[in-house]
C-alpha positions in Angstrom: -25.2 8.4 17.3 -22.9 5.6 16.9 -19.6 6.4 14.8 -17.8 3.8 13.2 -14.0 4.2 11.9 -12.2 1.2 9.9 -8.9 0.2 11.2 -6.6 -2.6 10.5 -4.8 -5.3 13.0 -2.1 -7.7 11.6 -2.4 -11.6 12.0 0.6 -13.6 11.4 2.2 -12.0 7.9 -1.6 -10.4 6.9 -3.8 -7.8 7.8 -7.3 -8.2 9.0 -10.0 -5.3 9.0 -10.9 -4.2 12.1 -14.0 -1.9 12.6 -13.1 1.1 15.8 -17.2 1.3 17.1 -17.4 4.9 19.6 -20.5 5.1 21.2 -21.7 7.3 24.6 -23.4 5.1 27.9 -24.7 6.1 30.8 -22.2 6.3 33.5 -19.5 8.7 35.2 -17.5 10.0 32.2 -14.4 7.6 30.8 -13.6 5.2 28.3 -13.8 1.4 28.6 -12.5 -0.4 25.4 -13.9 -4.3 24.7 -12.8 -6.4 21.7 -10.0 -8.6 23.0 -7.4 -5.5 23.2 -3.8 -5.8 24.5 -2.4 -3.6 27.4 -1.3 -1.7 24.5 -4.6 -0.7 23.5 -6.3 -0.7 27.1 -3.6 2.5 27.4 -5.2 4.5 24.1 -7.8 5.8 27.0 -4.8 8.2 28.3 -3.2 9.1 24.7 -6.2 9.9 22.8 -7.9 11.7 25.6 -4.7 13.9 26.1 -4.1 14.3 22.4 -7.8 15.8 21.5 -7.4 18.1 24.4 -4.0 18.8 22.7 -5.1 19.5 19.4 -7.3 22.2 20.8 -10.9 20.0 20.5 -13.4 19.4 23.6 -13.0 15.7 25.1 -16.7 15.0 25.6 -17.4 14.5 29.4 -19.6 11.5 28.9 -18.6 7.9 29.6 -17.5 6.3 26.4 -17.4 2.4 24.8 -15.2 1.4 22.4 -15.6 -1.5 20.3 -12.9 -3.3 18.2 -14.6 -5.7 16.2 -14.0 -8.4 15.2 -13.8 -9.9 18.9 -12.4 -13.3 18.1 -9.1 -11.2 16.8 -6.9 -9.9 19.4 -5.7 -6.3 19.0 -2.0 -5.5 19.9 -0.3 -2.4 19.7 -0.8 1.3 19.9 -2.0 1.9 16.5 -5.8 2.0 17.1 -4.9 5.3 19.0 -5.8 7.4 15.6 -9.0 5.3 14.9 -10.0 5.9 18.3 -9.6 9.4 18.7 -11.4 10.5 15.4 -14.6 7.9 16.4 -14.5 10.6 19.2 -14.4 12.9 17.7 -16.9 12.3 15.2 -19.3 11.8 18.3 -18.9 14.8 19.4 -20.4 16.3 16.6 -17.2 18.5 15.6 -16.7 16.4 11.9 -19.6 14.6 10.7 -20.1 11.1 10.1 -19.3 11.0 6.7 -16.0 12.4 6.8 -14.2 9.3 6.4 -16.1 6.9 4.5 -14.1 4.5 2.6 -11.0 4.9 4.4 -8.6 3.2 6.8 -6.8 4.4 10.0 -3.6 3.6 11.7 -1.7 5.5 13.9 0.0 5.7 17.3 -0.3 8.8 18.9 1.8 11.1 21.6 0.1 13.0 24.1 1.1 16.2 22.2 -0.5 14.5 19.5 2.1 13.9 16.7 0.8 10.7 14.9 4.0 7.6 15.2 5.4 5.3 13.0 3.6 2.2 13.4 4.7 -1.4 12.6 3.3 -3.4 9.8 1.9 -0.8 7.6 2.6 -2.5 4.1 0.0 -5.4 5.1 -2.1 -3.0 6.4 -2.2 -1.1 2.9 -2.3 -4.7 1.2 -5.5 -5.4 2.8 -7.3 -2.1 2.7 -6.6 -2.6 -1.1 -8.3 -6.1 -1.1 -11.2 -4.7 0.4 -12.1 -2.2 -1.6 -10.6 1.0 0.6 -9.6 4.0 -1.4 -8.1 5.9 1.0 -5.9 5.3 3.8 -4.7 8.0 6.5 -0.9 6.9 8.1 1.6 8.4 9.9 3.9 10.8 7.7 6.6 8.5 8.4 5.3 5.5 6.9 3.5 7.0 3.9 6.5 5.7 1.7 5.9 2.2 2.9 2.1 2.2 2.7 2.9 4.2 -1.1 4.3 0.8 -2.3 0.6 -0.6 -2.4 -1.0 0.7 -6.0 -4.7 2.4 -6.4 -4.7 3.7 -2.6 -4.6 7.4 -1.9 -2.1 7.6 0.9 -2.8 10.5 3.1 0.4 11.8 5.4 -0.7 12.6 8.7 2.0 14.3 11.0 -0.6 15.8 13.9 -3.7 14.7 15.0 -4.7 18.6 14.8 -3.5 18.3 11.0 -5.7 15.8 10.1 -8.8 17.5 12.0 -8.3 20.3 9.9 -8.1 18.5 6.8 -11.7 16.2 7.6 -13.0 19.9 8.4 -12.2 21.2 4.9 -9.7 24.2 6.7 -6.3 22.7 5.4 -6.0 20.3 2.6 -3.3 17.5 3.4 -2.1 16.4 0.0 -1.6 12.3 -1.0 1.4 11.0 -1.2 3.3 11.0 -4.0 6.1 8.2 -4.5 9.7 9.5 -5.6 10.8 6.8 -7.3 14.3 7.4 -6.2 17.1 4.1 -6.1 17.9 3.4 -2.9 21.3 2.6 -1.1 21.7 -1.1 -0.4 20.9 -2.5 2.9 24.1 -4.7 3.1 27.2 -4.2 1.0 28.8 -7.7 0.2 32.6 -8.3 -0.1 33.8 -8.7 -3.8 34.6 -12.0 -4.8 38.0 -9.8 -6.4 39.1 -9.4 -2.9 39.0 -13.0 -1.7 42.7 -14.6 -2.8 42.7 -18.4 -3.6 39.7 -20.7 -3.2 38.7 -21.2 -6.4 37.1 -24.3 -6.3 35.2 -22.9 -3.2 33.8 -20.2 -5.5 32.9 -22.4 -8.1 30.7 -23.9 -5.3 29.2 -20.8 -4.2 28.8 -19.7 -7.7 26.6 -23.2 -8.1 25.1 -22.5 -5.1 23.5 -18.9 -6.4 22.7 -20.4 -9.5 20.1 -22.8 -8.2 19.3 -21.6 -4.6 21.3 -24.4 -3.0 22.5 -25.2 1.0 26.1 -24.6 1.5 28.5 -25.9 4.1 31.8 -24.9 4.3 34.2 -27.1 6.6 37.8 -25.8 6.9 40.3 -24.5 10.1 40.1 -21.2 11.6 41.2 -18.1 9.3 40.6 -19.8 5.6 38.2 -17.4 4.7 34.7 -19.0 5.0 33.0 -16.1 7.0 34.7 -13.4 4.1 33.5 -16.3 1.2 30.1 -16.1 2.7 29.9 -12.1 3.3 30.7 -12.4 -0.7 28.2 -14.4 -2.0 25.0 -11.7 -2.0 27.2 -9.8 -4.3 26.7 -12.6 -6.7 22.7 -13.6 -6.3 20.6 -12.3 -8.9 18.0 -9.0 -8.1 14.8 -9.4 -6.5 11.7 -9.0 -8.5 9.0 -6.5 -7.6 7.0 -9.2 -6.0 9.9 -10.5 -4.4 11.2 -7.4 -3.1 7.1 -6.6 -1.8 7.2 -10.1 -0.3 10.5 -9.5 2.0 8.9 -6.0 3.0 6.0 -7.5 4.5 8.3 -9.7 6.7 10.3 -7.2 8.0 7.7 -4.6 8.3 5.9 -6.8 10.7 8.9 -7.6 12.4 9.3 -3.6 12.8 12.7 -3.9 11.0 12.8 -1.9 8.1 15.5 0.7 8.2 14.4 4.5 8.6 14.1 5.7 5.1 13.6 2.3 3.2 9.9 2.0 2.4 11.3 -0.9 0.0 13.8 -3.8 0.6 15.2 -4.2 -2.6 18.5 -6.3 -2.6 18.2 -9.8 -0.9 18.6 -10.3 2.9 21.4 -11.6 4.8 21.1 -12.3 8.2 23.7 -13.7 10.3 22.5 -15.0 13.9 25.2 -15.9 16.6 25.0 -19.2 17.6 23.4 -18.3 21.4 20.4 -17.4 19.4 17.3 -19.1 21.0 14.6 -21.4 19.7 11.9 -18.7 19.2 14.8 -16.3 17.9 15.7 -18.5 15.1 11.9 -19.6 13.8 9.9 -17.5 15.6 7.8 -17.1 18.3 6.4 -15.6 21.5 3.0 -15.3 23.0 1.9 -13.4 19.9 4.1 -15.3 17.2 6.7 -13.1 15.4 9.0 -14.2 12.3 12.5 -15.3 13.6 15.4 -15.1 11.3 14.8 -17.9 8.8 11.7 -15.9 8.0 14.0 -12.7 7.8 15.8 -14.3 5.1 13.1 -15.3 3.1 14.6 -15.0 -0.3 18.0 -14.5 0.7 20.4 -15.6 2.7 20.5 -17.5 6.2 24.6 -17.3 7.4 25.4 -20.2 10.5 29.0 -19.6 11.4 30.3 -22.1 13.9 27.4 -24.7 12.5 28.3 -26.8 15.7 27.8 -24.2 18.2 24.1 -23.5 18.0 21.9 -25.9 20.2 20.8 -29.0 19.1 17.2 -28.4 19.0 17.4 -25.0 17.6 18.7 -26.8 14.5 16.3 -29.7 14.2 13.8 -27.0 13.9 15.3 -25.9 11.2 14.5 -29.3 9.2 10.9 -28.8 8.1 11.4 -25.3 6.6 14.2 -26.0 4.5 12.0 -28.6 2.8 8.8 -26.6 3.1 9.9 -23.0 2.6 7.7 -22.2 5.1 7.3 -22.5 9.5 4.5 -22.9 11.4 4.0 -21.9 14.7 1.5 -22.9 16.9 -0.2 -22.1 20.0 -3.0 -22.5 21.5 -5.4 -19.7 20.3 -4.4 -21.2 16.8 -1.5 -21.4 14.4 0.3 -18.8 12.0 2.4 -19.2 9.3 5.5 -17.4 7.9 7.4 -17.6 4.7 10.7 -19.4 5.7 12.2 -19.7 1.5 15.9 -19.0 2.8 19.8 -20.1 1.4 21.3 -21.6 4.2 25.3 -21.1 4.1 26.8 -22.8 7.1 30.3 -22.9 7.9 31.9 -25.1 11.0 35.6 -26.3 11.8 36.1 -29.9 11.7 36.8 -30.2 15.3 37.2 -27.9 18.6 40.5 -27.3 18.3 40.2 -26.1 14.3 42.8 -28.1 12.7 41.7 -31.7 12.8 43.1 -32.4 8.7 44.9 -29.2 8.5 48.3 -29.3 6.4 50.0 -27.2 8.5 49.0 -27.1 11.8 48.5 -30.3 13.7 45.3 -31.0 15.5 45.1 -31.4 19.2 41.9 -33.7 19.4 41.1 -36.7 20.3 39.6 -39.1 17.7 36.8 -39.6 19.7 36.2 -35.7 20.5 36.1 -34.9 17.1 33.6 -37.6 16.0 31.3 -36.4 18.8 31.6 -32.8 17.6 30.9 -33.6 13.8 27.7 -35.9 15.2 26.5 -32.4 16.6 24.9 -31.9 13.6 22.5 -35.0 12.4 22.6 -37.0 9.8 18.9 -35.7 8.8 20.0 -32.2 8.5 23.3 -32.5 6.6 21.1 -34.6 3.8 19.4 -31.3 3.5 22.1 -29.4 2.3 23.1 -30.0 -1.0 26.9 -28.8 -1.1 29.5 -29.4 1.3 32.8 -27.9 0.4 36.0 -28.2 1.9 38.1 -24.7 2.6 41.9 -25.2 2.9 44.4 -23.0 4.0 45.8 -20.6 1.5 49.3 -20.5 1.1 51.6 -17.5 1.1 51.9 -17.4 -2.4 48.2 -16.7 -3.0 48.2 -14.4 -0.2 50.8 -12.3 -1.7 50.3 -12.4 -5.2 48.9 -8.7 -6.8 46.7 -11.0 -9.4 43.1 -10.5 -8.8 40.4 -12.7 -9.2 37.2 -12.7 -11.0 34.7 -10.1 -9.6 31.4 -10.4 -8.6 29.7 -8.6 -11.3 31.0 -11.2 -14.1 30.0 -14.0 -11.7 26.6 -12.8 -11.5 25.9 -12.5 -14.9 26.3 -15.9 -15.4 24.1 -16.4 -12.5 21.6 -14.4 -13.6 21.6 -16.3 -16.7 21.2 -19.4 -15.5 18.4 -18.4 -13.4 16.6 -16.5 -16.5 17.0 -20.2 -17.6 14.8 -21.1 -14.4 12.8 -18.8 -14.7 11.4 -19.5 -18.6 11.1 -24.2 -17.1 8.8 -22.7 -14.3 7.0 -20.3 -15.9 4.0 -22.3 -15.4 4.4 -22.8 -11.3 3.5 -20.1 -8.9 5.8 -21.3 -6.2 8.5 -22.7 -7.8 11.4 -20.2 -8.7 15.1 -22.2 -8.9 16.0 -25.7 -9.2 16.5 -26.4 -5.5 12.4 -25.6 -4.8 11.8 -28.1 -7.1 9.5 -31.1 -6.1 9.6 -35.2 -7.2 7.5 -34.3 -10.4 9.4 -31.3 -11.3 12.6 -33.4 -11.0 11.3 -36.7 -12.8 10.5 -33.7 -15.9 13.3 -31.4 -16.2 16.2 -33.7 -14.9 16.6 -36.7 -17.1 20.4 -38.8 -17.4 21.8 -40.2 -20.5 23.1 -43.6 -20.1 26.5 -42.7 -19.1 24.9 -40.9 -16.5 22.4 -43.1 -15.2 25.7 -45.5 -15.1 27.3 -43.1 -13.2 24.7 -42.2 -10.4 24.4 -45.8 -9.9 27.5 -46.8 -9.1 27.3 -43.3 -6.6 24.3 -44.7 -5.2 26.1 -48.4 -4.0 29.2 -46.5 -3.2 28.0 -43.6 -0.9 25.0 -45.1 0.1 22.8 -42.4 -0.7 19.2 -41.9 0.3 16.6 -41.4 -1.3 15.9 -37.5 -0.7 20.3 -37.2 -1.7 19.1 -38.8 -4.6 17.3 -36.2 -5.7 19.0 -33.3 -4.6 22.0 -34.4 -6.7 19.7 -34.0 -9.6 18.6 -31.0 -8.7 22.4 -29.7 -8.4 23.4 -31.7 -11.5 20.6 -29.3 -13.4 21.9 -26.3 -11.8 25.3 -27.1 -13.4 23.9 -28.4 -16.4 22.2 -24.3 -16.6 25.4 -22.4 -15.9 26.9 -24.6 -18.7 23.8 -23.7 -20.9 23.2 -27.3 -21.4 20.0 -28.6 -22.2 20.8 -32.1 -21.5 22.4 -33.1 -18.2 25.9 -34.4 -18.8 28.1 -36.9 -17.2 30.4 -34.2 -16.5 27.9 -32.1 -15.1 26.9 -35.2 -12.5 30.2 -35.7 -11.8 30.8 -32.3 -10.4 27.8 -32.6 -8.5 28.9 -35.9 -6.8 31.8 -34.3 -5.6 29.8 -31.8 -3.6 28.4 -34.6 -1.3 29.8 -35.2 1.9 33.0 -37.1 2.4 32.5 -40.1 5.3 34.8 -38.0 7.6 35.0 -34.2 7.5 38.5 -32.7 7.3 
């Protein structure tokens, strides 16, 4: 009799049901699996054959067809091993077939029969929620993770020979229980306390976390843009539950959760070299996985040495910085990933480092340093709404024993000014700061007084701006307009947000 066992495969950032059929044929005894499985998968036929044997159960001698249905879906991975082995075991009569109705299966494992971690258990447990599973067996190491998904019974499974025993009534395994404990962070930021001078760099970055703007930083070698932009998670404001969930998913389908964080909690910072390739950056691959931009999602995306990465590999980067998402696609279809990062960027404004420098004179030629600025297109430096100069700091800062404001009191403003974004688009589902918002949100929330409209357009004849800079100085001018608790936005407030557009030469 045909036994059926629910599983789960994982398409893009979602999981999709996947039924495990195990059924006897006539033939020389074996296992062929169909369902448009990976090599992965075609290699369960070795595991789970060894691991019944190993957990002291009779392989049945008869040849043996397993289904993964849907076919249209291609399965990758080893985690059908667990499915697999208890459909055989159901067909060979030693549980019956009731045993595990209403549940879902994942698991990789050895040939001794320990169950594995497997990747991409939290959409997994997401979508055996959404369709009405109550139960959900896992490996013992990922219970935590799977744990984060409410009104599903997470079973623990350490051994294949554990859970037998369990199904069989002999030795109860109990649920899972969460702890509830804090967790450590996953990246400890510099204090803004320990970075001397810079002020009105701060400021910037302090603007910058207060709406969810682009950065770039343009100074010579050593003035502290890397250390300014290691500081600035220690001022963005805490991740919401949802949030938090959201930036889980990512990384537990990129298999990148730390051992012993079930729950990503403070905002991501990832900081790629510049060698990184195309697919690295956005994603990619035969089977599409997120790059870093989607490992960012609601954090931070750090580009040091701006000019260094390859041309195309920042183009790329254009459409999800407007979109907040990337698509990739290939020809078997297209999958999408959530790409809502902070870009901070921070470049030297030539190759030698010191082309403006006070100090140091710079070594270029005029015409090598206007080809390495024009490295990065016109196009993308419109998408990034502040670009701040970093000088050198003199000895005097250096040495002084005064300390600057810390990150903690920084914050809190931030996190007041983003409460204040948080009441204005209370009524949007994907709108969460001032720098997601769209033409309609912006014609709404982001009206200048006459002085103002004065103001913006003489900046408009002067710099020549376009259209979409336009806007995103009205988006910045709101965000400054918030920290100042302003309900209006003041000429003051647009004035400071004028500054933060780029200069006609860097340097």
């Amino acid at each position: 009799m045909l036994s059926r066992i629910y599983s789960c495969a994982v398409v893009g950032l979602d999981g999709v049901i996947v039924e495990v059929e195990v059924d006897y044929t006539n033939g020389l005894p074996g296992m062929t699996i169909v369902g448009l499985p990976d090599t992965a998968v075609q290699e369960s036929r070795e595991r789970v054959q060894t691991a019944v044997k190993n957990a002291g159960l009779h392989f049945p001698r008869h040849r043996i067809v397993v289904n993964l249905a849907p076919a249209s879906v291609r399965k990758e991975g080893p985690a059908y091993d667990l499915p697999i082995a208890l459909g055989v075991i159901v067909l060979a009569g030693f549980l019956p077939h009731d045993a595990i109705e209403n549940t879902l299966v994942i698991g990789e494992l050895s040939l001794d029969g320990i169950v594995r971690h497997t990747r991409g258990v939290l959409p997994m447990a997401a979508a055996a929620r959404a369709n009405g599973f109550k139960r959900m067996f896992v490996p013992e190491v990922d219970a935590p993770e799977a744990a984060l998904i409410p009104d599903l019974e997470i079973i623990p499974v350490k051994t294949l020979a554990d859970l037998y025993n369990h199904l069989a009534g002999r030795q109860t395994i109990e649920p899972y229980l969460p702890a509830g404990d804090s967790l450590e962070p996953l990246f400890i930021p510099t204090d803004f306390s320990e970075v001397k001078g810079q002020e009105h760099v701060k400021r910037a970055l302090e603007v910058a976390a207060a709406g969810g703007h682009n950065v770039l930083m343009v100074g010579s070698p050593g003035a502290g843009k890397t250390l300014l932009a290691r500081a600035l998670p220690g001022i963005l404001p805490e991740m919401s539950i949802d949030e938090s969930l959201d930036v889980t998913r990512i990384y537990s389908v990129a298999d990148q959760l730390p051992a012993g964080t079930p729950l990503i909690r403070h905002r991501p910072f990832r900081a790629p070299h510049h060698t990184i390739s195309h697919a690295g950056l956005v994603g990619g691959g035969n089977i599409p996985k997120p790059g870093e931009i989607s490992l960012a999602h609601r954090g931070v995306l750090f580009l040091d040495e701006f000019p260094e990465f390859g041309t195309r590999v920042l183009e790329v980067m254009r459409q999800p910085m407007e979109d907040k998402v990337v698509t990739i696609s290939r020809a078997k279809g297209s999958l999408t990933f959530s790409a809502n990062f902070q870009l901070i960027a921070a470049m030297n404004p030539c190759p030698c480092g010191y082309y403006g420098d006070s100090l140091k004179p710079c070594t270029c030629a005029p015409v090598v340093v206007t080809k390495y600025q024009k490295r990065i297109s016109g196009p993308l430096l419109d998408r990034i709404d502040i670009h701040i100069e970093v000088p050198r700091v003199d000895y005097e800062k250096l040495s002084s024993s005064r300390t600057s404001e810390t990150s903690d009191s920084i914050r809190a403003r931030v996190q007041a000014a983003r409460e204040i974004q948080r009441q204005r688009f209370s009524d949007s589902t994907d709108i969460v700061c001032n720098a997601d918002m769209r033409i309609a949100e912006i014609r709404k929330f982001c009206h200048l007084q006459d002085e103002g409209q004065s103001l913006m357009r003489a900046a408009m004849s002067q710099l020549n701006l376009s259209a979409r800079a336009y806007h995103r100085i009205l988006k910045l001018a709101r965000t400054i307009a918030d920290l100042a608790r302003s309900e209006e936005i003041q000429s003051a407030h647009l004035a400071e947000a004028l500054q933060y557009r780029p200069k006609l030469m860097l340097g």
